[in-house]
Backbone atoms as SQL, in Angstrom:
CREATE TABLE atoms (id INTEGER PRIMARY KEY, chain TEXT, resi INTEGER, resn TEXT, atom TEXT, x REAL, y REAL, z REAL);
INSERT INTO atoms VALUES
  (1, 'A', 1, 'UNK', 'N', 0.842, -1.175, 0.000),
  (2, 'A', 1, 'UNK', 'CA', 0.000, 0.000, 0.000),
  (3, 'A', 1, 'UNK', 'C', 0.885, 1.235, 0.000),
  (4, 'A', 2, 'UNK', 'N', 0.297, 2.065, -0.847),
  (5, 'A', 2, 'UNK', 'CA', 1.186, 3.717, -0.946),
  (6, 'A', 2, 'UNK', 'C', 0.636, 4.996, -0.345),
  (7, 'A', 3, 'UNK', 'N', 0.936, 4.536, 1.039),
  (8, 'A', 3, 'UNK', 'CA', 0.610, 5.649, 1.768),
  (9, 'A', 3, 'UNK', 'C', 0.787, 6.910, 1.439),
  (10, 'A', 4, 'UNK', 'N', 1.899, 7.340, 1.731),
  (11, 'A', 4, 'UNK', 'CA', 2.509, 8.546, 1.013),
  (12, 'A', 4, 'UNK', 'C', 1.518, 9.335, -0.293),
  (13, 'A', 5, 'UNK', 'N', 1.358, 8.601, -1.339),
  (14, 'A', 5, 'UNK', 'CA', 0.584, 8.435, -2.288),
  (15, 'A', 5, 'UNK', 'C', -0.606, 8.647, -2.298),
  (16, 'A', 6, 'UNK', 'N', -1.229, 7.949, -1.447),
  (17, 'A', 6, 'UNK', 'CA', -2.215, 8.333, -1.079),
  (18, 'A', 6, 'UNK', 'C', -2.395, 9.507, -0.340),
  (19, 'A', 7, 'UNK', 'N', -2.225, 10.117, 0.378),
  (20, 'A', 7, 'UNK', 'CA', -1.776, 10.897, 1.214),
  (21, 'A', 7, 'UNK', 'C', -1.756, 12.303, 0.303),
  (22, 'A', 8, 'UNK', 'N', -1.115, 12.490, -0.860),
  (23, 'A', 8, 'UNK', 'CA', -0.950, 13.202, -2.317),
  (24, 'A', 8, 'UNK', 'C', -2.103, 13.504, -2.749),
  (25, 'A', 9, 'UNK', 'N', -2.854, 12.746, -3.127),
  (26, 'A', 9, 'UNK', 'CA', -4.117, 12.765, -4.133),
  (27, 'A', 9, 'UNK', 'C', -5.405, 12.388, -3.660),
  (28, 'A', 10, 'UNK', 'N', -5.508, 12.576, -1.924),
  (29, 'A', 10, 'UNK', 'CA', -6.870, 12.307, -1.549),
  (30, 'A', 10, 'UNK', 'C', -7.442, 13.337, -1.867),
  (31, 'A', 11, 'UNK', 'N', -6.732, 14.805, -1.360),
  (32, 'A', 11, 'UNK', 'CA', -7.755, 15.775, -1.133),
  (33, 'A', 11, 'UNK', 'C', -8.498, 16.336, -2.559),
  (34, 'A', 12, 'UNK', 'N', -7.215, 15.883, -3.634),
  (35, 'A', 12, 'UNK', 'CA', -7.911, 15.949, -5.554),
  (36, 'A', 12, 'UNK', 'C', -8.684, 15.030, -5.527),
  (37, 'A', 13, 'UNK', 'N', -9.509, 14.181, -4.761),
  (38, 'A', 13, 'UNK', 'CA', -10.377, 13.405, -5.370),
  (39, 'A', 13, 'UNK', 'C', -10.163, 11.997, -6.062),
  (40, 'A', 14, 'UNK', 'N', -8.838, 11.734, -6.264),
  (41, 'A', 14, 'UNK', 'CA', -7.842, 10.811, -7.084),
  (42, 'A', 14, 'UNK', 'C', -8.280, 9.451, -6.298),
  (43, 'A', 15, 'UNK', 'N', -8.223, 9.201, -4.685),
  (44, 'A', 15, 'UNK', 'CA', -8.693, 7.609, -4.095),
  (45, 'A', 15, 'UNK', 'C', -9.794, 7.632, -4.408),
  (46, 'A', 16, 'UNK', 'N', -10.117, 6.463, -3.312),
  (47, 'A', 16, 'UNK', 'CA', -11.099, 5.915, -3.362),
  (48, 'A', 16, 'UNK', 'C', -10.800, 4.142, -2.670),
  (49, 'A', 17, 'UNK', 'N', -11.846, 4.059, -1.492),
  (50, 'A', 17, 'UNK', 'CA', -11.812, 2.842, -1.178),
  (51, 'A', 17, 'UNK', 'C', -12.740, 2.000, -1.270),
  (52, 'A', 18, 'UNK', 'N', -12.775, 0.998, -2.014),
  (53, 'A', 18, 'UNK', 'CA', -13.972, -0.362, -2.444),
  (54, 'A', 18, 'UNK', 'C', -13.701, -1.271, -1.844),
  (55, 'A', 19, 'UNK', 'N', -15.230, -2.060, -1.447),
  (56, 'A', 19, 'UNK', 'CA', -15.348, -3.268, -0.796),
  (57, 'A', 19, 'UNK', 'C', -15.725, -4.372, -1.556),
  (58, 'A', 20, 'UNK', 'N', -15.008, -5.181, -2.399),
  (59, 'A', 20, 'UNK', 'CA', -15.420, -6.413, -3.110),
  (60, 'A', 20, 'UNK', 'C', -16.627, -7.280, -2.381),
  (61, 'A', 21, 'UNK', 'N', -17.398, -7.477, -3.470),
  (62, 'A', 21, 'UNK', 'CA', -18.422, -8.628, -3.081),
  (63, 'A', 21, 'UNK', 'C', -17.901, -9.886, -1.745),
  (64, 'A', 22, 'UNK', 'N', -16.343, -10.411, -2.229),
  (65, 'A', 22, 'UNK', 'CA', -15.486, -10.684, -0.866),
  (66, 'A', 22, 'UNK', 'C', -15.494, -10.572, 0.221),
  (67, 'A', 23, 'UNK', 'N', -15.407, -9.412, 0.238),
  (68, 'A', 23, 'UNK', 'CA', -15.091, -8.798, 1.594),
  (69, 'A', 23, 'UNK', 'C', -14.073, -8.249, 1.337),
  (70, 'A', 24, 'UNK', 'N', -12.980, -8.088, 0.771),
  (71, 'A', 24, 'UNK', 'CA', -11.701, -7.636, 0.470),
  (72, 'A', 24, 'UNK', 'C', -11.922, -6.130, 0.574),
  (73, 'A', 25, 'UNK', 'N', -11.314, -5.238, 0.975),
  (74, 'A', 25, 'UNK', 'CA', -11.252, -4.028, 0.816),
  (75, 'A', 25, 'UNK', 'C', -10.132, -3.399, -0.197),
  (76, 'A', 26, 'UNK', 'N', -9.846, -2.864, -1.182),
  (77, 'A', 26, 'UNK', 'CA', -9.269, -2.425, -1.581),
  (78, 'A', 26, 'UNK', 'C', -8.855, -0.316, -1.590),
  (79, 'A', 27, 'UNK', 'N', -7.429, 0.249, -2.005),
  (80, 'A', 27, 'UNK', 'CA', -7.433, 1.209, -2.455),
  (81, 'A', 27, 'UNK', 'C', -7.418, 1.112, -3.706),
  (82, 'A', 28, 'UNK', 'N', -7.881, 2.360, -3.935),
  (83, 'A', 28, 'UNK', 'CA', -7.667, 2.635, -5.501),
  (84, 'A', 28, 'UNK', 'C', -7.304, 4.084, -5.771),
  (85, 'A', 29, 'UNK', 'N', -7.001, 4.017, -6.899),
  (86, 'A', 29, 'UNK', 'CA', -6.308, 5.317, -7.410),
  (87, 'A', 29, 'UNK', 'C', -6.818, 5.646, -9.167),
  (88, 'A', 30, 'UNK', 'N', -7.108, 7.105, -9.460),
  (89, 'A', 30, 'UNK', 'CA', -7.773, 6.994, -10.892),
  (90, 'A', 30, 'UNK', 'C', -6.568, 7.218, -11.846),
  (91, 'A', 31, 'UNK', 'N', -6.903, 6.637, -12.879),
  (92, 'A', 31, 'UNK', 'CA', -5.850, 6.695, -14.011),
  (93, 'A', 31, 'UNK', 'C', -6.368, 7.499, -15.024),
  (94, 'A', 32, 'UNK', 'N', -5.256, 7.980, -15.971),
  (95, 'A', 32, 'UNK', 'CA', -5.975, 8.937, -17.372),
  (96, 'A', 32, 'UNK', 'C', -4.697, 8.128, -18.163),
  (97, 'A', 33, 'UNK', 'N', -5.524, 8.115, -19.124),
  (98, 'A', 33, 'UNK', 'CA', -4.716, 7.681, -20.619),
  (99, 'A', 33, 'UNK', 'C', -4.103, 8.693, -20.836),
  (100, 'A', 34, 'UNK', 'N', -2.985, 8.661, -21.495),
  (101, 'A', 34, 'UNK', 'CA', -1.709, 9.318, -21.579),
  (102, 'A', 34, 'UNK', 'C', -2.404, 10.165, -23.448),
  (103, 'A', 35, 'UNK', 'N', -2.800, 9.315, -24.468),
  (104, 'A', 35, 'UNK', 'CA', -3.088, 10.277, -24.989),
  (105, 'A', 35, 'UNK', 'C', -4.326, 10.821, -25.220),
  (106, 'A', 36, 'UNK', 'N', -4.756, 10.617, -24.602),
  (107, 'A', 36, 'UNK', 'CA', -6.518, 12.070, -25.029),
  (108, 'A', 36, 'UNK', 'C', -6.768, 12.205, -23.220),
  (109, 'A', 37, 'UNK', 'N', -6.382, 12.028, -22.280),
  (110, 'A', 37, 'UNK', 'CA', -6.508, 12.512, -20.857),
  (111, 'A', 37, 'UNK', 'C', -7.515, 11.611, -19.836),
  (112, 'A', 38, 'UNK', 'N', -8.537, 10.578, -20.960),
  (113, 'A', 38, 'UNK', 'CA', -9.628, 9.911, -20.493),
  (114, 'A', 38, 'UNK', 'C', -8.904, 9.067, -19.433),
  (115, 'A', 39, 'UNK', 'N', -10.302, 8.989, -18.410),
  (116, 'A', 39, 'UNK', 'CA', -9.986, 8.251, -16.763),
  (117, 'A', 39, 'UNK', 'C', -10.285, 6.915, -17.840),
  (118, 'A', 40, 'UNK', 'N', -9.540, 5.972, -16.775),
  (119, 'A', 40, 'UNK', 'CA', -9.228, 4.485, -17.565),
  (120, 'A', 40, 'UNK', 'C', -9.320, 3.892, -16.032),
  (121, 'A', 41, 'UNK', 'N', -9.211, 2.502, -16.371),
  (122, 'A', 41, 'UNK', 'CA', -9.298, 1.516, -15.233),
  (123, 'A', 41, 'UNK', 'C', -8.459, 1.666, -13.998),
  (124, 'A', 42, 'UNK', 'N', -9.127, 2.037, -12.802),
  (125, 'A', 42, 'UNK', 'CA', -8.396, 2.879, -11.816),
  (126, 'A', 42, 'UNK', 'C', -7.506, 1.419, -11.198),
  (127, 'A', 43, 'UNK', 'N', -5.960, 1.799, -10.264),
  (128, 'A', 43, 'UNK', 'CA', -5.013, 0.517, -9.842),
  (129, 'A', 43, 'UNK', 'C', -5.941, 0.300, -8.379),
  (130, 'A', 44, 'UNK', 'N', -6.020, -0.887, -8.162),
  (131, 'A', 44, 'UNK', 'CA', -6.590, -1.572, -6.953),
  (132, 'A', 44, 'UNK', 'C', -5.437, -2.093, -6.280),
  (133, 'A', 45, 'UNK', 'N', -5.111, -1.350, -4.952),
  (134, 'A', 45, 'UNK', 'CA', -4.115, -1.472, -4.160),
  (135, 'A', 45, 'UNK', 'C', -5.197, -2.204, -2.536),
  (136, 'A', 46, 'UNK', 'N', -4.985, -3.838, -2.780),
  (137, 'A', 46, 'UNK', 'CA', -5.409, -4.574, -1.466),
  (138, 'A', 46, 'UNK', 'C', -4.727, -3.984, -0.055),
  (139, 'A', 47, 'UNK', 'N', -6.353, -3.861, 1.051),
  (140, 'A', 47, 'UNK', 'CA', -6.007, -2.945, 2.206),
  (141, 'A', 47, 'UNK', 'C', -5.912, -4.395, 3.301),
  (142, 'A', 48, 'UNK', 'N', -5.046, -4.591, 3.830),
  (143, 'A', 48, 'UNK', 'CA', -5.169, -5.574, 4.862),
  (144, 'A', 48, 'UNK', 'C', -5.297, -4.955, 6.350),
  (145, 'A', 49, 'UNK', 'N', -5.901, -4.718, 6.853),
  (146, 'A', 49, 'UNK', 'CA', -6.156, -4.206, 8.242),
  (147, 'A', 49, 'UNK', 'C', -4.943, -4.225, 9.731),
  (148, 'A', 50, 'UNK', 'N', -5.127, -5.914, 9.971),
  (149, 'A', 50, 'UNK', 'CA', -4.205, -6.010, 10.616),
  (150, 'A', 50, 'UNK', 'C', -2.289, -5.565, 10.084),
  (151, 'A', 51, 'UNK', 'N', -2.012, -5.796, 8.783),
  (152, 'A', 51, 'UNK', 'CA', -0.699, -5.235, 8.605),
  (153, 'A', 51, 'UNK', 'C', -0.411, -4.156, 8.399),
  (154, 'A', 52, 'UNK', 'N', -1.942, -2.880, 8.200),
  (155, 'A', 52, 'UNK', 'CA', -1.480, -1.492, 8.182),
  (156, 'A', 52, 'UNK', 'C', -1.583, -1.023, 9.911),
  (157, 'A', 53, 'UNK', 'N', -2.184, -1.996, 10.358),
  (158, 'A', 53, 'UNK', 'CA', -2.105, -2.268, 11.920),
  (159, 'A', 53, 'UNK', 'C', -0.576, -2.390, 12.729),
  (160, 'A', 54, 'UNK', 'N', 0.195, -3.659, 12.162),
  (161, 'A', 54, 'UNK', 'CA', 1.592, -4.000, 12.112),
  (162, 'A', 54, 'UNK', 'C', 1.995, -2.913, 11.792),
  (163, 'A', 55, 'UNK', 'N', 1.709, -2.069, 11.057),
  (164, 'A', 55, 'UNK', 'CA', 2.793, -1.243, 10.366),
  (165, 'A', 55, 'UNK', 'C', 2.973, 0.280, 10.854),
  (166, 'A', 56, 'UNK', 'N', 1.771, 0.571, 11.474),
  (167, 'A', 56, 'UNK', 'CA', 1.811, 1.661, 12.368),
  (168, 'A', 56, 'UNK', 'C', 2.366, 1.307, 13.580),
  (169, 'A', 57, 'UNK', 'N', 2.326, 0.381, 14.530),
  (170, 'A', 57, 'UNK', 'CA', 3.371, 0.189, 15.623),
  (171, 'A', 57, 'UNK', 'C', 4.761, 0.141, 15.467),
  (172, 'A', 58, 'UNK', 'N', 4.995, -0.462, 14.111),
  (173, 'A', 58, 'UNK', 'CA', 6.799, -0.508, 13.551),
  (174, 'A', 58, 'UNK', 'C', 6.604, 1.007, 13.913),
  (175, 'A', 59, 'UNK', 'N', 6.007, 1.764, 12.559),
  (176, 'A', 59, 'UNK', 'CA', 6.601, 3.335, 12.540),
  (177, 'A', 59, 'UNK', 'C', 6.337, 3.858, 13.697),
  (178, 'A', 60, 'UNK', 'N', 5.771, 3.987, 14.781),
  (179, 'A', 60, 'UNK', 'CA', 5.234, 4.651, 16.367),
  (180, 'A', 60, 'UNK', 'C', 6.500, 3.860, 17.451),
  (181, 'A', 61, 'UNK', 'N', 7.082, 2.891, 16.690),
  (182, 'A', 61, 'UNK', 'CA', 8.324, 2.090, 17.920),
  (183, 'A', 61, 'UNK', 'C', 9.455, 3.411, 16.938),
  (184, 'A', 62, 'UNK', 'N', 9.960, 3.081, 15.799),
  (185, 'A', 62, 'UNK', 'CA', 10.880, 3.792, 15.432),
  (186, 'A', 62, 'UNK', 'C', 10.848, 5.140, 15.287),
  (187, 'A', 63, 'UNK', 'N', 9.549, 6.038, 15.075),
  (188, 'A', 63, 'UNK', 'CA', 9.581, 7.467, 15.449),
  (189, 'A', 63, 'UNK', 'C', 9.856, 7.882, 17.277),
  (190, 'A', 64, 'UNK', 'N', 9.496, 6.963, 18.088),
  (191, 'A', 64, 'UNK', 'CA', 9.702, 7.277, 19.582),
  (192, 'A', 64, 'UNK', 'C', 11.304, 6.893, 19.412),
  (193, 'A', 65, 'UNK', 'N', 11.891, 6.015, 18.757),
  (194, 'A', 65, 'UNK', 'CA', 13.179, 6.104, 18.798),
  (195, 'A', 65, 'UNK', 'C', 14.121, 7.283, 18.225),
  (196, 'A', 66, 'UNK', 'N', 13.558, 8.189, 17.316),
  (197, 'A', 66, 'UNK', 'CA', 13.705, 8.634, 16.667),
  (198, 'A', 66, 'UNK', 'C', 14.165, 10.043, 17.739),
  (199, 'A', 67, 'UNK', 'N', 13.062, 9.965, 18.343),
  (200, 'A', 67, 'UNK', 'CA', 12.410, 11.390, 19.462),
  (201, 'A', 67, 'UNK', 'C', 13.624, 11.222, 20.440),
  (202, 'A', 68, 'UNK', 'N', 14.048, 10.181, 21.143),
  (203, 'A', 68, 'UNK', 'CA', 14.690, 9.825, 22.042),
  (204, 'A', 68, 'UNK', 'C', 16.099, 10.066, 21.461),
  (205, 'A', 69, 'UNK', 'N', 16.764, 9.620, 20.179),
  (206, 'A', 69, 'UNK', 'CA', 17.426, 10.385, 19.967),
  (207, 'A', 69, 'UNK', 'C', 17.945, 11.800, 20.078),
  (208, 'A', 70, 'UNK', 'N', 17.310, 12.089, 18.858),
  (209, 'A', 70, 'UNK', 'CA', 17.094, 13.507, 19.096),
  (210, 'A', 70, 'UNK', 'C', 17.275, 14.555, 20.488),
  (211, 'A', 71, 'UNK', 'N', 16.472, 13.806, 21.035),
  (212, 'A', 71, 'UNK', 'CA', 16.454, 14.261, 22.505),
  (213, 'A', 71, 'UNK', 'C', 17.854, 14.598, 23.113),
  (214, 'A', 72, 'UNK', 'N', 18.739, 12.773, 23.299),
  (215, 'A', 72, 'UNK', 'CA', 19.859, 12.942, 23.624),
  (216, 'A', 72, 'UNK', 'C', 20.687, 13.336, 23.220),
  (217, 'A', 73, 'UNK', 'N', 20.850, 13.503, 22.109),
  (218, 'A', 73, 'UNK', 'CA', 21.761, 14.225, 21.270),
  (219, 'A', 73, 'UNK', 'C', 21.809, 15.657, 21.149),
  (220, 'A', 74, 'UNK', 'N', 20.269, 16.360, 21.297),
  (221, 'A', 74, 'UNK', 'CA', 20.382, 17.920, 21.092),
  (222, 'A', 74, 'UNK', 'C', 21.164, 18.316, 22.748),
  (223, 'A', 75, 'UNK', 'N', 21.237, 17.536, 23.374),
  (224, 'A', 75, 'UNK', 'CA', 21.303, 17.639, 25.457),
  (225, 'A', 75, 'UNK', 'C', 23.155, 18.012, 24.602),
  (226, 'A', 76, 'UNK', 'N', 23.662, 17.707, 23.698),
  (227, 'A', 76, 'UNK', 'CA', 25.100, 17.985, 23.600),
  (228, 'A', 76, 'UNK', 'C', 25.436, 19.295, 22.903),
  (229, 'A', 77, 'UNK', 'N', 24.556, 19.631, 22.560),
  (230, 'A', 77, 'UNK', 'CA', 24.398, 20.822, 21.432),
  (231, 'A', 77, 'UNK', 'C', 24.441, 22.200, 22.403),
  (232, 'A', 78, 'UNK', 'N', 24.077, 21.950, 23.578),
  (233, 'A', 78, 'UNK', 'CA', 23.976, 22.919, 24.697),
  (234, 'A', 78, 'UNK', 'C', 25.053, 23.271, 25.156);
């Protein structure tokens, strides 16, 4: 999943999240044909819950590491 990316082109209107007959949740993103500008078959980026779950505790362990750095290190700058 392209967070970041997403993150870019929500507030243009560009996502969009669908729920397959499945259950599957997907992102999506709109596409334009390169020559006449027409929206074309938008990319379906699969949302898994629990690993964007996983994946915010990675980044929330390594940004507090991040902080704690920082921290100790600016304490030398003084």
């Amino acid at each position: 999943m392209d967070a970041k990316r997403f993150m870019r082109l929500k507030d243009r209107g560009l996502t969009s999240f669908v729920k397959k007959d499945d259950g599957k949740i997907f992102l999506t993103f709109k596409r334009f044909a390169v020559d006449d500008g027409k929206e074309i078959e938008p990319e379906f980026q699969a949302i898994n819950i629990a690993e964007v779950d996983d994946r915010i505790s990675t980044l929330n362990l390594e940004l507090d590491g991040l902080k704690t750095i920082r921290e100790e290190a600016g304490k030398l700058l003084l």
